[in-house]
N, C-alpha and C positions, 0 to 999 in steps of 0.2 A: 504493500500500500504506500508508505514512503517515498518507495523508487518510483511510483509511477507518476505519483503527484508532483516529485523532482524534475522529472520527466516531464511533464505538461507543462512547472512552472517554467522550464527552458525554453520547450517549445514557444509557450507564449511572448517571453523576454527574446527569443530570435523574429519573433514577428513584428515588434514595434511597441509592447505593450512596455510602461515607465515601471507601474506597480502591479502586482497581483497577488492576490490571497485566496483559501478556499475557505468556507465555512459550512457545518452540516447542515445539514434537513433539520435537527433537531433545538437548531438555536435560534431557529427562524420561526419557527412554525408559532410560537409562543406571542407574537408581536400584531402589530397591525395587518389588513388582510393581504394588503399590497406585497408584506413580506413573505407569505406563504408560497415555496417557488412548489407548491404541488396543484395548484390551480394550472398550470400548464403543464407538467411532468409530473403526476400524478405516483408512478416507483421512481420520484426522486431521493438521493439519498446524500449528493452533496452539490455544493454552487462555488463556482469557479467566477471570481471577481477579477477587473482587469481594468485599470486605469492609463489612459495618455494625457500626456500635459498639453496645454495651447501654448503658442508662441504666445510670451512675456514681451515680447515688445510687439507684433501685432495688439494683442490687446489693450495695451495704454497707448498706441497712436487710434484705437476705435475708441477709449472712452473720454480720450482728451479732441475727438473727432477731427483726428490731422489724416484718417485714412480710414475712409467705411468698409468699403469691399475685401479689403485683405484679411481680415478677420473672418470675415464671411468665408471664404473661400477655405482658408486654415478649418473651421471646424468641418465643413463639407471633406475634403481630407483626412482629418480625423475620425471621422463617421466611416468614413471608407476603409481603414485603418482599421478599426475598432469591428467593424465586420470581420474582415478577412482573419484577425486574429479566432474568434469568435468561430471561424468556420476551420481553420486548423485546427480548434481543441476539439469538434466537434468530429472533424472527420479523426484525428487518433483515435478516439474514446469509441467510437463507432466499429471502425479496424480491430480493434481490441474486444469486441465484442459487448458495449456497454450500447446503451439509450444515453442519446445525448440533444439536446436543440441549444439554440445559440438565440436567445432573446432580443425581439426587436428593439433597437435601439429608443424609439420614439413613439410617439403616438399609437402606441398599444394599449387604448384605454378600454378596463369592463365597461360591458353594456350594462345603459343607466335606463330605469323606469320609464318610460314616456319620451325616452329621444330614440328618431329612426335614425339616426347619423351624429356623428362628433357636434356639428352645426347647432346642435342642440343640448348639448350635454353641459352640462352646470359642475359636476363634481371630478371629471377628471382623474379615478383613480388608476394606476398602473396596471397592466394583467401581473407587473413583477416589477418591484423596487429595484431599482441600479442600487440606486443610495444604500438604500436596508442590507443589501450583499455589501456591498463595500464595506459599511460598519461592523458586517460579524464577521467579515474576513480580516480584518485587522488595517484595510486599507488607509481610513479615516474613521472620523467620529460627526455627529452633525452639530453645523456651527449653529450661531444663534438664528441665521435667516430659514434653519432647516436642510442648505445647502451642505453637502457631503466637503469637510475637511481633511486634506492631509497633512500633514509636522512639513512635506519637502514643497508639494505646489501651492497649498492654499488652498480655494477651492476653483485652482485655475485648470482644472480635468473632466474628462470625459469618460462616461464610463460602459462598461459593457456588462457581461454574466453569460456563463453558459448553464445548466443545470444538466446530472446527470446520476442513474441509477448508479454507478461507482461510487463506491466505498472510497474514499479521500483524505488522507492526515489536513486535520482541519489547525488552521493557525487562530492563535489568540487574540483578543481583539483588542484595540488598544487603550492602556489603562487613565483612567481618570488623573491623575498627576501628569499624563503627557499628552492630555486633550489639547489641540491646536488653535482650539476657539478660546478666545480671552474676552469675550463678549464685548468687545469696542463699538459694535451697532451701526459699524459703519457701514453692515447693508443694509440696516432700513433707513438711513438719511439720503442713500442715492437711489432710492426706489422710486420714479415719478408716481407712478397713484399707489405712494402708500399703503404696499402693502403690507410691508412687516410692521409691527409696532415696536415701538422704542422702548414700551413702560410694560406692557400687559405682556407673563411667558405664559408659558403651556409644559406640560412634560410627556412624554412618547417613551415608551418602552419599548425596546429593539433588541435582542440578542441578549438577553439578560443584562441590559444598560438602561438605565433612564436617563434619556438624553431632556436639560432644560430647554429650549427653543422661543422665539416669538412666538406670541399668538399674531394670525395674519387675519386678515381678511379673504370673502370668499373666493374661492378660485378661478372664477370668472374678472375680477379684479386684476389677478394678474395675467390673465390673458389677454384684456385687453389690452392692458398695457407693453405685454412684449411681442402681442399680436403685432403691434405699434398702431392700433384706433386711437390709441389718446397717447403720447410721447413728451408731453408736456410736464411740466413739474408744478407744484401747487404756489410756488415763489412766483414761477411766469419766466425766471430769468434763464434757466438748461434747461432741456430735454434729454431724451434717447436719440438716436437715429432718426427718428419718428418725423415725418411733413404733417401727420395728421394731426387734426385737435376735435373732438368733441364742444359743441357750443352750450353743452352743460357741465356741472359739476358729476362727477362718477355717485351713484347714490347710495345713501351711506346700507341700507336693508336689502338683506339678500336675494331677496325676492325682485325687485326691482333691481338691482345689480345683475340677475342673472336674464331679464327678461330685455336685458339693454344689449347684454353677449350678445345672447343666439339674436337679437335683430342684428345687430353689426352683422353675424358670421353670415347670416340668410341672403345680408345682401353683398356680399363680398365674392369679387369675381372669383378667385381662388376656390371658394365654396362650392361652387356651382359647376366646376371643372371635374369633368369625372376620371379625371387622369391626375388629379389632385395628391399633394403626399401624406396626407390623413389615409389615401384608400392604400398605399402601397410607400412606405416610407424607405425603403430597401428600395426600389427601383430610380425612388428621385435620387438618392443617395448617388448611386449610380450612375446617371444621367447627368454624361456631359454637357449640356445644356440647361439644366437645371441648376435654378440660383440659392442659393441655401438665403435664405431672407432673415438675417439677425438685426434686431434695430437696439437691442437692451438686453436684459442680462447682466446688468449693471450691481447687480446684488452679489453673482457671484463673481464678478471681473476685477470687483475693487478689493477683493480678498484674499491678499498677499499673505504670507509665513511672517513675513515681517511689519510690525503694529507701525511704523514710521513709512513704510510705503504704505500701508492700509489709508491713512492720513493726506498724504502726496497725493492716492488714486483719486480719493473724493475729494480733491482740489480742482483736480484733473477735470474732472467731473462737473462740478459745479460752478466752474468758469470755463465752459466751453460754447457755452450761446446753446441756441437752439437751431434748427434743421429745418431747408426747404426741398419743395423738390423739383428738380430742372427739368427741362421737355424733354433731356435726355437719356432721363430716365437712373440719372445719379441723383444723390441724398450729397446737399452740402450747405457747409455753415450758414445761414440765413441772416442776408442783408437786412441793415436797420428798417432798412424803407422795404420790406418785404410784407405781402400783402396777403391776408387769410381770404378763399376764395371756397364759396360752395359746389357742394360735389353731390352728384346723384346719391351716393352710398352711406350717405348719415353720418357725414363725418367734413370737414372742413379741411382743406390742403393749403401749407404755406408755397407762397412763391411770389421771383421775383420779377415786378413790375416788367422789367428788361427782356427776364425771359418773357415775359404774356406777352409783351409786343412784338418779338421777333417773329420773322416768317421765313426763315430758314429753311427751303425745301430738302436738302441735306437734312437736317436736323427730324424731319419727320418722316426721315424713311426708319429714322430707331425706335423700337419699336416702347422701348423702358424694359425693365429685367426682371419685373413680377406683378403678376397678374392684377391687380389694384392699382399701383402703378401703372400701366398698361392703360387700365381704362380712366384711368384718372388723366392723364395726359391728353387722349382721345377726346373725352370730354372739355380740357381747356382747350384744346388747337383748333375745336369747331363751335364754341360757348362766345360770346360779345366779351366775356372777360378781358378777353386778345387787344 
């Protein structure tokens, strides 16, 4: 059993993976449902955790926004990365004679009560926590935002799991005197729609840990926010990535929070695409053509190993202006004189004056690089806004 799981953590560490742990069946099962990996692997008997880090300096040119796209790109990469690892361990374990699957990375949410699609889904639970495996494999521990920490990246990684009826030397998970999180909060002060709280915790039980955490707000909350429907910050003065803004305040009861999601999601071009990566998140992955669309994230981007960069990031952060978006279809620092302009989609788009005027027959053969974008452009280059 040793040698094989030596054996596998190699394999993994020759593929690209920075961190990896295994943890049983048995320390999971006890926790939240999300942590249960037999709702997909039913004779599972251990989880195989695997972490990559993002480029440290892609990330602080996206959240000081001297560079959008390259971050974008970097985790589309790592997603890719994060697979292929995920499909070696699966294919030894397989060779070997064991049951094995390699868990989708994203948007593997259980079916909710009354939603026929994601579009409509309010709670967002995981068919299987990355997080929850990383913490009982000894990866990390979860910081105050709930985001998965490690002692070497912070919580600047990405994670995978494979599950598998093999029997596994499971490793220890890591001890309370060498928790990573020192609760600085500094990701709920660069949250635009607030969702961590600053004052009010919670506590979650995981792998025989009780980890303290924020209490957040509903989970539709922060979708839309890194949906990027509202990018904006409750100051006025940063954003996210985000062109968009809502012409109302986000409400504060959930019920109305969740009835504001699924309209944004209903009318959102992306939604309505049935080639969409809600339906198939492995393929967009894939698809060289396809834009991985990151506008925030800012909760886990500003959280360094180290508490003085932690400090530095949310500077970063909150003097970096806010975001508009150009006919051609980039996300960039938004001009003083930049001008909020109604959009069919329930949602308001920044842009500037310069641009609405230009007729640049070049400039409108591109088409923008994600579907909302897409038709939001469409919409300004044939609207009297021009």
């Amino acid at each position: 059993m040793a040698l094989a799981t030596t054996n596998l953590k190699s394999l993994a560490k020759s593929c690209g993976a920075d961190l990896i742990g295994v943890a049983s069946k048995a320390i999971l099962t006890d926790g939240p449902p999300s942590a249960d990996p037999r709702y997909l692997l039913p004779s599972v008997n251990s989880v195989i955790s695997f972490a990559v880090s993002l480029d440290t300096d892609l990330a602080r040119d996206f959240i000081s926004k001297k560079e959008w796209r390259a971050h974008c790109d970097d985790r589309k990469k790592i997603a890719q990365k994060l697979y292929r690892i995920g499909d070696s361990l699966v294919e030894k374990l397989r060779s070997d004679g064991h049951e094995a699957i390699n868990v989708d990375l994203n948007n593997n949410y259980r079916p909710e009560d009354n939603a026929a699609d994601v579009s409509e889904m309010t709670e967002f639970h995981p068919e299987f926590s990355h997080r929850y495996a990383a913490l009982a494999a000894g990866i990390g521990r979860l910081g105050f935002s709930g985001n998965l920490l490690t002692r070497k990246y912070g919580a600047l990684v990405e994670l995978g799991s494979v599950l598998t009826n093999a029997t596994l030397a499971p490793d220890s998970t890591i001890a309370d005197e060498d928790h990573p999180c020192d609760k600085c909060k500094m990701c709920s002060l660069v949250c635009p729609v607030q969702m961590i709280s600053t004052k009010i915790s919670k506590q979650v039980s995981v792998a025989g840990i009780t980890e303290t955490i924020a209490q957040k707000r509903p989970n539709t909350c922060c979708w839309i926010g890194c949906s990027g429907y509202q990018g904006l910050s409750t100051s006025g003065t940063w954003s996210n990535w985000s062109p968009y803004r809502l012409d109302q305040a986000l409400p504060e009861e959930k019920e109305e929070l969740d009835a504001l999601c699924i309209s944004l999601q209903k009318a959102d071009p992306q939604m309505q695409d049935a080639a969409n990566s809600f339906e198939n998140y492995r393929q967009a992955i894939f698809d060289p053509d396809w834009f991985y669309y990151t506008v925030c994230g800012f909760c886990r981007t500003v959280c360094s190993p180290d508490r003085k960069t932690r400090l530095a990031n949310r500077k970063l952060i909150t003097n970096s202006g806010t975001v508009a978006l150009k006919l051609d279809g980039s996300h960039v620092v938004a001009e003083e004189n930049a001008r909020e302009v109604e959009t069919p989609f329930g949602l308001n788009v920044i842009a500037s004056p310069k641009e609405l005027s230009q007729k640049d027959p070049e400039m409108e053969k591109w088409p923008g690089q994600f579907p909302l974008d897409r038709e939001v452009i469409k919409h300004l280059r044939q609207s009297d806004s021009r």
